[in-house]
Residue frames relative to the residue before (quaternion, step in Angstrom):
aa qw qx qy qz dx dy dz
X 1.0000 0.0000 0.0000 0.0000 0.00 0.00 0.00
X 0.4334 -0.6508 0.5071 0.3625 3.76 -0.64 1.08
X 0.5232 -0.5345 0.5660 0.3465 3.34 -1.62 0.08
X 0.4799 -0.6605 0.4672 0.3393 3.52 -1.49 0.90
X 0.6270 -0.3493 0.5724 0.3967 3.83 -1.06 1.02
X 0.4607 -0.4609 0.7442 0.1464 3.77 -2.15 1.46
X 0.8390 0.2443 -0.2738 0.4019 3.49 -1.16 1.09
X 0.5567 0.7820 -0.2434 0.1390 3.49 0.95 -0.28
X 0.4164 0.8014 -0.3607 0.2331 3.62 0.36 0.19
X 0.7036 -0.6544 0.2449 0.1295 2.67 -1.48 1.32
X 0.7372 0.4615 -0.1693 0.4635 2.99 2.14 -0.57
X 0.6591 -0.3106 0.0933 0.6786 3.72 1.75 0.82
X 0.7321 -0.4193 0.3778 0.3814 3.43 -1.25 0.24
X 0.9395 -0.0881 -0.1071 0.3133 2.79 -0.53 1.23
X 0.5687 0.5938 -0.3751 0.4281 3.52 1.29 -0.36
X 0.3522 -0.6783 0.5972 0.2433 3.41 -1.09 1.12
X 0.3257 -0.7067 0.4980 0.3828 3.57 -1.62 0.00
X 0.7750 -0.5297 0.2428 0.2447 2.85 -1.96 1.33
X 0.6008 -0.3271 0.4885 0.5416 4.23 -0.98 0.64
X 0.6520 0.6005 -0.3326 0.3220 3.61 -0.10 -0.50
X 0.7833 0.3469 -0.1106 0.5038 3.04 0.90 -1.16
X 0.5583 0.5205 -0.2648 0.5892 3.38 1.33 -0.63
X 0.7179 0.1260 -0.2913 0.6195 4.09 0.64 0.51
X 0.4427 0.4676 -0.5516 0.5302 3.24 0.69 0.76
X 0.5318 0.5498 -0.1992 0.6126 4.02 0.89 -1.63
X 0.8288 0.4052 -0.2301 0.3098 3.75 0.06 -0.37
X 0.5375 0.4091 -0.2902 0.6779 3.18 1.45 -1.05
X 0.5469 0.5969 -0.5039 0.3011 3.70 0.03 -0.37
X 0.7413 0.4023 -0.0940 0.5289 3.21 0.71 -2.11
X 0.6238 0.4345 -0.4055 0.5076 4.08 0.68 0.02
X 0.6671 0.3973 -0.3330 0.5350 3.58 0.57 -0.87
X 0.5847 0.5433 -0.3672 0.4777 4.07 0.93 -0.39
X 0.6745 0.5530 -0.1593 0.4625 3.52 1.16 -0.70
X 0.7470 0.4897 -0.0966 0.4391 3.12 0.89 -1.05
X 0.4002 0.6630 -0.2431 0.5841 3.01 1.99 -0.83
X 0.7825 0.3767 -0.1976 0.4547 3.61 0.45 -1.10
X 0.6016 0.4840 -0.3518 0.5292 3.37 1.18 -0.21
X 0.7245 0.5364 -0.2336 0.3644 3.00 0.51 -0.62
X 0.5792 0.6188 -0.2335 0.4766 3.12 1.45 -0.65
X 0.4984 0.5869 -0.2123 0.6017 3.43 1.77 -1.82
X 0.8972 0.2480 -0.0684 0.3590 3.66 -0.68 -1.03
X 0.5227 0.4196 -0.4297 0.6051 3.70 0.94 -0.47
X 0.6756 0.4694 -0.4194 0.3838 4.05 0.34 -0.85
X 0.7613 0.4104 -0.2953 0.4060 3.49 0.50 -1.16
X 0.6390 0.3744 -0.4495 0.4994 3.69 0.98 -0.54
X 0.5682 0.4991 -0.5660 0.3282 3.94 0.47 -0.08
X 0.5509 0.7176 -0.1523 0.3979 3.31 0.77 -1.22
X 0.7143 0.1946 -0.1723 0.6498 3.44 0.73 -1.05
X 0.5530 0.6058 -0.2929 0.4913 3.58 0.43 0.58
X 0.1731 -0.8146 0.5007 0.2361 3.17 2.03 -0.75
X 0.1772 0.6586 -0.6463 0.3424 3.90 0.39 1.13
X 0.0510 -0.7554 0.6468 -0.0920 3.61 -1.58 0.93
X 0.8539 0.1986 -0.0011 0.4811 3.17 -1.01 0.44
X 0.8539 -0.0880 0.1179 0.4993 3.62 -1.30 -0.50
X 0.8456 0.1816 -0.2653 0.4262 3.72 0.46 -0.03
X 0.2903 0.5808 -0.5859 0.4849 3.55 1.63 0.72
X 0.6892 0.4682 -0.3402 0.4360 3.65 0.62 -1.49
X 0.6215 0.6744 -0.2777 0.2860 3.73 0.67 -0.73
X 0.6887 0.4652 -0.0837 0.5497 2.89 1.25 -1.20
X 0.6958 0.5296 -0.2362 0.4237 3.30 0.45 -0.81
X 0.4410 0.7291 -0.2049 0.4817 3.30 1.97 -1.35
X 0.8272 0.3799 -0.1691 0.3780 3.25 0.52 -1.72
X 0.6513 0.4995 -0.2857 0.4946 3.37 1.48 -1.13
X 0.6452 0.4689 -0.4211 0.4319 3.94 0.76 -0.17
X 0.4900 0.7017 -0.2440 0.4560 3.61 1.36 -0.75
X 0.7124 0.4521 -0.0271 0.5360 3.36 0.57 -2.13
X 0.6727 0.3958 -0.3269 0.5328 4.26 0.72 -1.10
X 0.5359 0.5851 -0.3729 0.4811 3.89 0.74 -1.06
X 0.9341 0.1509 -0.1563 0.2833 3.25 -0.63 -1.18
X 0.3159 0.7120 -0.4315 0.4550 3.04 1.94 0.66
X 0.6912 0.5026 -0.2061 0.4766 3.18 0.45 -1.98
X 0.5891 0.7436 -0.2427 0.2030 3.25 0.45 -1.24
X 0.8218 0.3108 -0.0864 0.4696 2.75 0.77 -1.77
X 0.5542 0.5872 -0.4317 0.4020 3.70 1.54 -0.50
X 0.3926 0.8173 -0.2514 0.3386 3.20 1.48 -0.79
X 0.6451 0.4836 -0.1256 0.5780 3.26 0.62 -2.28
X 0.7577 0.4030 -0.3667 0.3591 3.29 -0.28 -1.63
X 0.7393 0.3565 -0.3589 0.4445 4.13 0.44 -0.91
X 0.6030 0.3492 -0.4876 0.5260 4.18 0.77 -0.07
X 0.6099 0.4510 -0.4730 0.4482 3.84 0.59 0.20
X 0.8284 0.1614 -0.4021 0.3550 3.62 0.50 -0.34
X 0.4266 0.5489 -0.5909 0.4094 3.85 0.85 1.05
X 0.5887 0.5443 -0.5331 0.2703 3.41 0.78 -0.08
């Protein structure tokens, strides 16, 4: 994969984006993660639990909810203290 051109970005020549954005950009990608865990493991522990229907979806609901804003926020908190 080439290297990315000095000066590039996506947000104008040359301007980096603000601590702000970078734990915004983080919680995203942790709560995106966690989502997927949550999906993985909330499913298999419903499942083995023998959940169906309306409270397979429930559960799983909560565990994608509960892993997300988990990940998420550890996420934020470490792109907040490289800034």
């Amino acid at each position: 994969m080439p290297a990315v051109p000095a000066g590039y970005s996506s947000l104008g020549q040359g301007n980096k984006p603000s601590c702000f954005d970078r734990v915004k950009i983080g919680f995203t990608m942790g709560f995106t993660v966690g989502m997927v865990t949550g999906i993985v493991f909330g499913g298999f522990t419903a499942m083995r639990y023998g959940l169906r229907g309306r409270e397979l979806i429930s559960t799983v609901g909560k565990s994608v909810v509960s892993a997300g804003g988990t990940f998420g926020t550890f996420m934020a908190i470490g792109s907040a203290i490289r800034c």
